[in-house]
C-alpha positions in Angstrom: 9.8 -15.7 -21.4 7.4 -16.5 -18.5 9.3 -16.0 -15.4 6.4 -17.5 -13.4 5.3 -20.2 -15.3 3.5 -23.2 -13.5 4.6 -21.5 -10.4 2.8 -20.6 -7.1 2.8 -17.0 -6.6 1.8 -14.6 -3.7 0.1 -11.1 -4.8 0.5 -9.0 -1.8 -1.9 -6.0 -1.4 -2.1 -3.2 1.5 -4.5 -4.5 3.8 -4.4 -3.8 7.0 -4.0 -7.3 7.7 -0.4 -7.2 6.1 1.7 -7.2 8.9 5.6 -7.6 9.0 4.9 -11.3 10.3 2.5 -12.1 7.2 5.6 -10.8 5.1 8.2 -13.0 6.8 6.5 -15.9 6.1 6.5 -15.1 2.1 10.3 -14.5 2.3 11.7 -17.2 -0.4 8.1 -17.7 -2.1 7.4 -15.9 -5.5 6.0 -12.4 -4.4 4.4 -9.5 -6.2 4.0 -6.7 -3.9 1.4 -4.2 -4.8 2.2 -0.2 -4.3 3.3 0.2 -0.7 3.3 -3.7 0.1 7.3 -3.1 -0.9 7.7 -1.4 2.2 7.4 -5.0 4.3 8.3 -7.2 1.5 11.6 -5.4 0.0 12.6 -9.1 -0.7 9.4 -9.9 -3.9 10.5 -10.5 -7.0 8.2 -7.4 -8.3 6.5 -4.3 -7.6 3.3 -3.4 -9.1 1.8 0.0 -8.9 -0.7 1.6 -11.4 -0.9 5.6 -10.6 1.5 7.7 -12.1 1.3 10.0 -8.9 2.4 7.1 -6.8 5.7 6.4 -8.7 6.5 10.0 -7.8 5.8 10.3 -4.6 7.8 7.5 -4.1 10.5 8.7 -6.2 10.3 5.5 -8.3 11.2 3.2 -5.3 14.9 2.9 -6.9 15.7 1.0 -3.6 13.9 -1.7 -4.3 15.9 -4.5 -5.4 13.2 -6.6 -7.3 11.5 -5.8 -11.2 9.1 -2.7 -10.9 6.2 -3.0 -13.4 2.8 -1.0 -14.4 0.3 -0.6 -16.8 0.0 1.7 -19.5 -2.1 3.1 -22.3 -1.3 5.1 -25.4 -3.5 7.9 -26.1 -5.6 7.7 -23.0 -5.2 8.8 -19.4 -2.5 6.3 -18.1 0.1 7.2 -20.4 3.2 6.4 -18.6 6.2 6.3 -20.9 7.3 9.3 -19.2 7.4 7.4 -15.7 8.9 4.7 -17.9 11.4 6.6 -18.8 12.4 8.4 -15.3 12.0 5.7 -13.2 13.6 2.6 -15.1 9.8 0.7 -14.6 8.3 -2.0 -17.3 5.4 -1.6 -18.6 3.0 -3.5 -19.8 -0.9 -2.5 -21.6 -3.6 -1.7 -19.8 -7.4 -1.5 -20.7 -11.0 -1.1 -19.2 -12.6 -4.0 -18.0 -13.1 -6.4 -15.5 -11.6 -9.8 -16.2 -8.2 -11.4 -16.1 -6.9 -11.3 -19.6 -4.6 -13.4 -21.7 -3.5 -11.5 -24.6 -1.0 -9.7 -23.3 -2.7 -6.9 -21.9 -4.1 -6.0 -18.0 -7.9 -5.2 -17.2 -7.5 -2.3 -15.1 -10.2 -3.6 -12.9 -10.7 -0.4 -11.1 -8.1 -1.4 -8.3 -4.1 -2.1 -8.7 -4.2 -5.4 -6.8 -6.6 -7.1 -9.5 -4.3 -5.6 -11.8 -1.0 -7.5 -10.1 -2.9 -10.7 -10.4 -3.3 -10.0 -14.2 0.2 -9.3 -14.2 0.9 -12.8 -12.6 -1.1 -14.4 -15.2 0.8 -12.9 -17.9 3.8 -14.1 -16.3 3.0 -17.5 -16.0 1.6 -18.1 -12.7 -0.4 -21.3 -12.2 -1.7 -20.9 -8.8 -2.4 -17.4 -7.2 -2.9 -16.7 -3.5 -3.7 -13.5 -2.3 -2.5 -11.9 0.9 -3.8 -8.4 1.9 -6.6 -8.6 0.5 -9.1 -7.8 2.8 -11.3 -5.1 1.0 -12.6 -3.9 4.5 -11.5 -1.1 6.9 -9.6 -3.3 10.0 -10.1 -0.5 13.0 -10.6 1.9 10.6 -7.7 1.4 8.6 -7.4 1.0 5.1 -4.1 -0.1 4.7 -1.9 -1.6 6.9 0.1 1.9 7.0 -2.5 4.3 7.9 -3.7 7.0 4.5 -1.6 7.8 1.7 0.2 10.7 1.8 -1.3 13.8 -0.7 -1.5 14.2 -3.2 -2.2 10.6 -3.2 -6.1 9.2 -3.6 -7.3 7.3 -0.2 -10.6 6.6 -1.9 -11.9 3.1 -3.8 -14.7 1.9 -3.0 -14.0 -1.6 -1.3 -18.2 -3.0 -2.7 -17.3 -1.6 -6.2 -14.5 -3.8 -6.2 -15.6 -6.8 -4.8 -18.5 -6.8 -7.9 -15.1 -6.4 -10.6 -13.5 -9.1 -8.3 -17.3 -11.1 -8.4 -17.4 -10.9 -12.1 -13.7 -11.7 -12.7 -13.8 -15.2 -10.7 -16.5 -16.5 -13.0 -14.1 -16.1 -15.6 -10.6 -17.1 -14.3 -8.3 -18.8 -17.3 -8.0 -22.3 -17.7 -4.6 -23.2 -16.0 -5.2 -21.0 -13.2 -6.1 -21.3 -9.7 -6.9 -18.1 -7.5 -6.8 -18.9 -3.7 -7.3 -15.9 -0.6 -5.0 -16.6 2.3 -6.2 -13.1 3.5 -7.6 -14.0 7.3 -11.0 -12.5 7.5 -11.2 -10.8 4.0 -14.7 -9.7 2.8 -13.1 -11.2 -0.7 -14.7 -14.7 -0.9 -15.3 -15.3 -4.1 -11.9 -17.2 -4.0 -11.5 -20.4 -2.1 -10.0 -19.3 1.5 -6.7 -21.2 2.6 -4.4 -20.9 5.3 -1.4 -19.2 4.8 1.0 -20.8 6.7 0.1 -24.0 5.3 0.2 -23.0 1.7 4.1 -21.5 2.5 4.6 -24.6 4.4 3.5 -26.8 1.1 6.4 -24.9 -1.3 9.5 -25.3 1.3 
């Protein structure tokens, strides 16, 4: 069953342009927030979040009300039955590579908000607009809540992503439309559209 299918839905990343009115305006929208994105947007429908690490230090965010879904791979480094297990999250397989996928699996894509969008493929999506996105520092923030705690991984590197995100948009799959609603995002190799007016559109 495709939960999303020939729906609009909003992938929410932790830019530091996320701010709790960018969240309110997605309340009653479809809404996958991505690792600490839960935090403004306790309301989405699912939380994505790729390191094992993460789901620990965040003790499996069993608060949060919504599906809680990541990727994993048998045999290989991101082996998370265990988290699975502990924390009650789906899972669904991951793999190297750099393009949204079809088949039932996620590219990893180096990054876990390229990741969420493959999720929101799987799941049916037909249109895809990103929020938080911006793949910059804003005041020298890279998210919209400051560093990661340790022993969590602050690092990424924002122009190593936007070449997975360059090569990924060439190859987008049919039925699918990938918008950025992220205002000044260094991502624009997705058309850029207002927010407001693309909430406005679905109420």
């Amino acid at each position: 069953m495709k939960p999303f299918k020939h729906q609009t839905v909003f992938v929410a990343a932790t830019g530091a342009s996320l701010t709790s009115a960018v969240a309110e305006l997605l309340r009653g929208q479809h809404v996958i927030a991505v690792n600490d994105a839960f935090k403004l947007l306790p309301f989405a429908d699912l939380l994505y979040a790729c390191d094992a690490k993460w789901w620990e230090v965040h003790n499996g965010c069993m608060d949060f009300a919504g599906e809680r879904w990541s990727t994993h791979e048998i045999g290989g480094s991101n082996d998370k039955r265990a988290i699975a297990k502990k924390y009650g999250v789906s899972l669904i397989a991951g793999r190297s590579g750099d393009k949204f996928r079809t088949d039932g699996t996620i590219a990893y894509g180096s990054n876990s908000g390229f990741q969420a969008i493959g999720l929101a493929i799987w799941l049916g999506a037909a249109r895809i607009v990103l929020v938080g996105f911006d793949m910059r520092d804003i005041a020298g923030k890279r998210h919209f809540f400051g560093d990661h705690p340790k022993p969590l991984r602050n690092g990424g590197c924002f122009c190593a992503w936007l070449r997975v995100f360059a090569k990924a948009a060439k190859r987008v799959p049919p039925g699918v439309e990938i918008v950025n609603a992220t205002s000044g995002s260094a991502l624009m190799v997705f058309p850029l559209v207002s927010l407001e007016a693309e909430c406005a559109s679905l109420r």
